[in-house]
N, C-alpha and C positions, 0 to 999 in steps of 0.2 A: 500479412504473413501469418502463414498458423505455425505460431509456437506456444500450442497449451493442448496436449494429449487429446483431453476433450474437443477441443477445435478441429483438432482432426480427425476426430470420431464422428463428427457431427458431418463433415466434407464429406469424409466417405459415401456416409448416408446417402447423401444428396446425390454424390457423381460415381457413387459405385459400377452401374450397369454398364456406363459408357468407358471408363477407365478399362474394363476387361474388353469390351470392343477395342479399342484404342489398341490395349498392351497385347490383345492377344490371348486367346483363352487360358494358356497355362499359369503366364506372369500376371493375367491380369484377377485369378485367380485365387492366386497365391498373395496378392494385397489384399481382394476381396473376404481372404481368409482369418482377418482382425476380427472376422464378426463386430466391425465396427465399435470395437469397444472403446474404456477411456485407455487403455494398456498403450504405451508407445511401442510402435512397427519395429520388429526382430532386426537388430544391423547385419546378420548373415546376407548373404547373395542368395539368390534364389534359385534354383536349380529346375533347371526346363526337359522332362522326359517325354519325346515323341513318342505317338503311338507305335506297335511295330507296325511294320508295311507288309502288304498284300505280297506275294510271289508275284513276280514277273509271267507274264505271259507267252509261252513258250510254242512256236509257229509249228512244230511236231505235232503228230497227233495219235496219240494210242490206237487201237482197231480193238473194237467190239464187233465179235461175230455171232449170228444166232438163227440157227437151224430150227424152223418151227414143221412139225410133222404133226400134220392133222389125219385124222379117222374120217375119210369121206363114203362109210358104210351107208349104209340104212338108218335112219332114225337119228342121227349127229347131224340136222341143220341149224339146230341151234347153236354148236358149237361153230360150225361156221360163218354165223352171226357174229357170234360175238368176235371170232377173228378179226372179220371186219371192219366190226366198231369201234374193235378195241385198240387197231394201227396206234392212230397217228398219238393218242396217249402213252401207249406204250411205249416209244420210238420216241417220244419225246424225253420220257421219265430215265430212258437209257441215254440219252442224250445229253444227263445232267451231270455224268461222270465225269470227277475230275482226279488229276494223282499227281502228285509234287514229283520232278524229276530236276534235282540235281538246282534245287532253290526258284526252278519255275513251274506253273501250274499248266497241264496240258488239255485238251480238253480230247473228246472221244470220235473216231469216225465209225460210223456202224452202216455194220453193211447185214441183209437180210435173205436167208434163202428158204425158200418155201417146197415140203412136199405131202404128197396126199399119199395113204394108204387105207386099204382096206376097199377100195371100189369094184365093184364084181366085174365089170369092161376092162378092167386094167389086164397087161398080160398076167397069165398066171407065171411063166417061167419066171417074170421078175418081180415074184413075189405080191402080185397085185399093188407094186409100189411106180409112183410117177414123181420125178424131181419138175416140180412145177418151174422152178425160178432157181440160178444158181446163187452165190451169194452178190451182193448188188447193193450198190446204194440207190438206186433210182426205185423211191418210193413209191412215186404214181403206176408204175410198170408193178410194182407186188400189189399194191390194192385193186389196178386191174382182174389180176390174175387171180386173186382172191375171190374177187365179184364173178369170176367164171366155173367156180367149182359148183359141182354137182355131188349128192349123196343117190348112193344105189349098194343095196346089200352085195355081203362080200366077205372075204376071210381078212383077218387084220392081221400081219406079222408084225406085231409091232418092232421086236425083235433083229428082223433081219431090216424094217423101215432103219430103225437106228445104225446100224453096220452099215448101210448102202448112206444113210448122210455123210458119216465119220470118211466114209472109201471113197465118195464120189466129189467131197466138194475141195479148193483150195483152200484149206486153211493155213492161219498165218502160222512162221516158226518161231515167230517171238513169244519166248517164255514170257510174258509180261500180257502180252492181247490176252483177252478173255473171249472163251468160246464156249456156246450155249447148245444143247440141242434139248428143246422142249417138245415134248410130244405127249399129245391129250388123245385119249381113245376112252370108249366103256368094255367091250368085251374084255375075256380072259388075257394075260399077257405071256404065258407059253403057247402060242400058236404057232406053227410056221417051223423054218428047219435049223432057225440062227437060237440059241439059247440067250437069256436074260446075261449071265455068267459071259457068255461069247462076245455078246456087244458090248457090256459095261469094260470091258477090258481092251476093247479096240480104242472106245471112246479115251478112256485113261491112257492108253500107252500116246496120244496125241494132245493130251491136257484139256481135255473138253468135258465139261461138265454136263451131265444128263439130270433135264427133271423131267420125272414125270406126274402129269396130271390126268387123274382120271376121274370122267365126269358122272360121278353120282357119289353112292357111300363107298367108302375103303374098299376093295378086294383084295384078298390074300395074294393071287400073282401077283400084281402092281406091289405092293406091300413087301413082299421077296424080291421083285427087282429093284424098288426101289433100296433097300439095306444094299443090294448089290452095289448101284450107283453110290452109296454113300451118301443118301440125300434124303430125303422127310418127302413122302409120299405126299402131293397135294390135290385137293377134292375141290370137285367145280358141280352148281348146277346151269347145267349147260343151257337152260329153257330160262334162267335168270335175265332179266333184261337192267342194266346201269339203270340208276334213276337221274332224272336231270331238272336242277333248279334253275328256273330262268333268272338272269341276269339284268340290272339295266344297263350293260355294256354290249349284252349279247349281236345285236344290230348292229352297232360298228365296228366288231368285231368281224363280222360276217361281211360288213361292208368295205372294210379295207383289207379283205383277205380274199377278195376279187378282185382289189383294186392294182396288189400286188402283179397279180400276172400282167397286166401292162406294162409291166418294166422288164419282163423275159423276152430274148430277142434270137429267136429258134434260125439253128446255123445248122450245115451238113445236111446229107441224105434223106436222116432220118431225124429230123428237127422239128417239123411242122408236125409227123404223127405223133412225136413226143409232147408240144403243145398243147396238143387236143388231147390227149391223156390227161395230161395235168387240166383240164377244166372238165372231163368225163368226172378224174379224181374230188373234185370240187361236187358235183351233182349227184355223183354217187353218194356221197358220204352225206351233202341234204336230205337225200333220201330215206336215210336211214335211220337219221334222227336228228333234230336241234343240237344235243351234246355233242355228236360225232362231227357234225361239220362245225362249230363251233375249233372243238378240239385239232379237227383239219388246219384249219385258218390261223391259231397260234403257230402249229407248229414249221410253216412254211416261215415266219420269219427266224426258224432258229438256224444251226449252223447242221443241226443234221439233215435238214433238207436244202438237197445241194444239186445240182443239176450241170456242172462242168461241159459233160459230155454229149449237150443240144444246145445248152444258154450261155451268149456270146459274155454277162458280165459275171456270168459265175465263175467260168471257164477265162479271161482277165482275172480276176480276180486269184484264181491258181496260178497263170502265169501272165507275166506281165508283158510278154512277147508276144504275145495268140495273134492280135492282127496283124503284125508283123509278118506270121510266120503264115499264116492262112493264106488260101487264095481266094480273090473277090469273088468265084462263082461259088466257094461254099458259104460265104458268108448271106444274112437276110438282105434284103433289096435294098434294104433305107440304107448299107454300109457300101452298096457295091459304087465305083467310079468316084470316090471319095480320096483324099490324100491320108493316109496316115492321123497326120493330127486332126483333119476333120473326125475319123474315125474316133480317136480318140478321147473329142468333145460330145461326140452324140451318146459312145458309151461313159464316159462321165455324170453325163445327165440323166440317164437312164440310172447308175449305180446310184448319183443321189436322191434320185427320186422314189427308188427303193428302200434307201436307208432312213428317208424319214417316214415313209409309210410304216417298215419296222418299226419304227422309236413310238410312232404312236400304237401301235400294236402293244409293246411290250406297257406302255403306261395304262391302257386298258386291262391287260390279264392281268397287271398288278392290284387294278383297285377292281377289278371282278374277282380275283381270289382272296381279296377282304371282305368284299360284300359275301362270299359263299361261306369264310369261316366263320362269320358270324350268325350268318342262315342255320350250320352246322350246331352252332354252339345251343341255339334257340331250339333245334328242331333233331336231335342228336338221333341217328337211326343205327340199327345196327350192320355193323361190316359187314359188306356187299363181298363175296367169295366170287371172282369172277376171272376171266382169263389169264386178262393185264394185271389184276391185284397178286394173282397168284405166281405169272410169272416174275413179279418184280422182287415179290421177295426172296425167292430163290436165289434171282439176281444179283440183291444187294447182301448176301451174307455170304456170297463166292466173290463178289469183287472187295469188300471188306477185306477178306484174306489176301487181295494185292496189292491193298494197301488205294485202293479207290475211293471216293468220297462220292457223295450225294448232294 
């Protein structure tokens, strides 16, 4: 029996580490907390404080919208490079928004619409402007569309580009969604027949935030419209190319973010062109660069690449009726003449086979993004000014203001 202070300073000693395993980290603790001295243990009760808890997670989802208006004059391929490159980090980095509603955390669906101005073929009557893509969640359909731009000299309205996004596209009426239209050009920004003044005030009276970025040093137009917008003028050089540290993850990364599309199971009309999209999307972005297809390949296991409207477990996964309600000639072959719950086993297996390909994606970008801050910390470069960098900050200090997180 220990009845002698010391005796029991001496026990502690001994059986400290497992007595807090035993009791539990809080209580076990709070004995541990004697600093094993000769002192006898406080006869108060000991009082047990949980950590706070996380918000619940709330099946809602806010809508982030973002108008990007590029300059496909003369002499801007580079910036439509870096459009290219700069997708699926971008779109991911927008993807990290979260915002408390009502004691749960909601997460963001972003949808993307794309147009070109400034191209000398474009009509003149509509201002030499082209809505390439309307707003959309189907990623591989914009970096298509992206991959098919051309630059040829031309007049840039930038101007009336902005008024014709704000006029032309649906945007949400929820005071709450955030909506973006970025638009990067280098010429003057009073061209054209719509004023700086004209559009920044369409853009507002719909709550849509305008940045603009223009690619070289400051110009005084852009610098005037931009005060109009209400926004910090951002500079890009457009002939900048990202730098990219290799990884020892890089490989299986790239290797189970081809491995992914095995588990999409293309339904409807237009199902199988969408497939082959998303593996064009895949080659295209190799092409471009190690970092870009890298960065492709995370971001397919996130929640913003989502694919409902061709993929039979995406689309399940929205709703839990789909093969119920479908008919077997739109469904893929491997579902068709199947019962119900057969159906329901094959896309089971398919969704798990998904979900752990996921899980080992995400443990890989977790200990590749330790491996690169530490590369970083060794090897400190200075801050690369670049499409995605510029548009996120813009970003992140208008959804600040609704109370959005990163």
């Amino acid at each position: 029996m220990l009845d002698h202070p010391s005796s029991l300073g001496k026990w502690l000693r001994r059986y400290s580490l497992p007595l807090i395993a035993a009791l539990g980290s809080a209580t076990g603790l709070a004995y541990a907390a004697t600093r094993y001295g000769d002192a006898p243990l406080a006869s108060s009760s000991v009082s047990v404080v949980a950590p706070p808890s996380e918000p619940a997670l709330d099946p809602i989802q806010d809508t982030v919208q973002i108008a990007i208006l590029l300059d496909t004059s003369g002499s801007m391929d580079g910036l439509i490079h870096q459009a290219r490159s700069h997708l699926w980090n971008m779109v991911d980095e927008m993807g990290k928004m979260t915002r408390v509603v009502n004691g749960k955390t909601r997460g963001v669906r972003v949808e993307l619409a794309l147009y070109e101005y400034g191209h000398s073929t474009l009509p003149q009557e509509d201002g030499f402007i082209r809505q390439v893509l309307p707003l959309s969640t189907d990623l591989d359909r914009v970096s298509e569309e992206l991959h098919q731009l051309v630059t040829n000299g031309g007049d840039e309205y930038v101007g009336q580009a902005i008024a014709t996004a704000v006029k032309s596209l649906q945007w949400s009426a929820d005071p709450s969604a955030l909506k973006f239209v970025f638009v990067a050009g280098n010429e003057e920004f009073d061209q054209g027949p719509i004023t700086a003044a004209a559009a920044m005030a369409a853009a507002k009276d719909k709550d849509i935030h305008v940045q603009l970025i223009h690619c070289g040093p400051s110009d005084s137009t852009w610098q005037a419209a931009a005060s109009l917008a209400h926004s910090d003028l951002l500079t890009i050089d457009q002939d900048q190319v990202a730098q990219h540290v290799p990884a020892p993850q890089d490989a299986e990364i790239l290797r189970l973010g081809t491995e992914l599309n095995g588990t999409y199971m293309a339904y409807g009309p237009a199902g199988a062109a969408a497939q082959a999209r998303q593996a064009n999307a895949d080659a295209s972005s190799a092409k471009l660069s190690p970092k870009v297809a890298i960065e492709r390949a995370q971001l397919k296991r996130k929640g913003s690449y989502r694919n409902e409207n061709w993929d039979v477990v995406d689309a399940v996964n929205r709703d839990g009726d789909f093969l119920a309600k479908t008919a077997d000639d739109k469904l893929p072959t491997e579902l068709r003449g199947k019962s119900l719950e057969e159906k329901q086993a094959v896309v089971a297996a398919k969704t798990a086979a998904r979900d752990a390909t996921k899980a080992k994606l995400a443990k890989l970008e977790a200990d590749r993004a330790k491996f690169l801050a530490a590369e970083h910390a060794k090897n400190a470069a200075p801050e690369q000014r670049l499409l995605s960098t510029e548009m996120m900050k813009s970003a992140k200090k208008v959804a600040g203001k609704k109370g959005y997180k990163f």
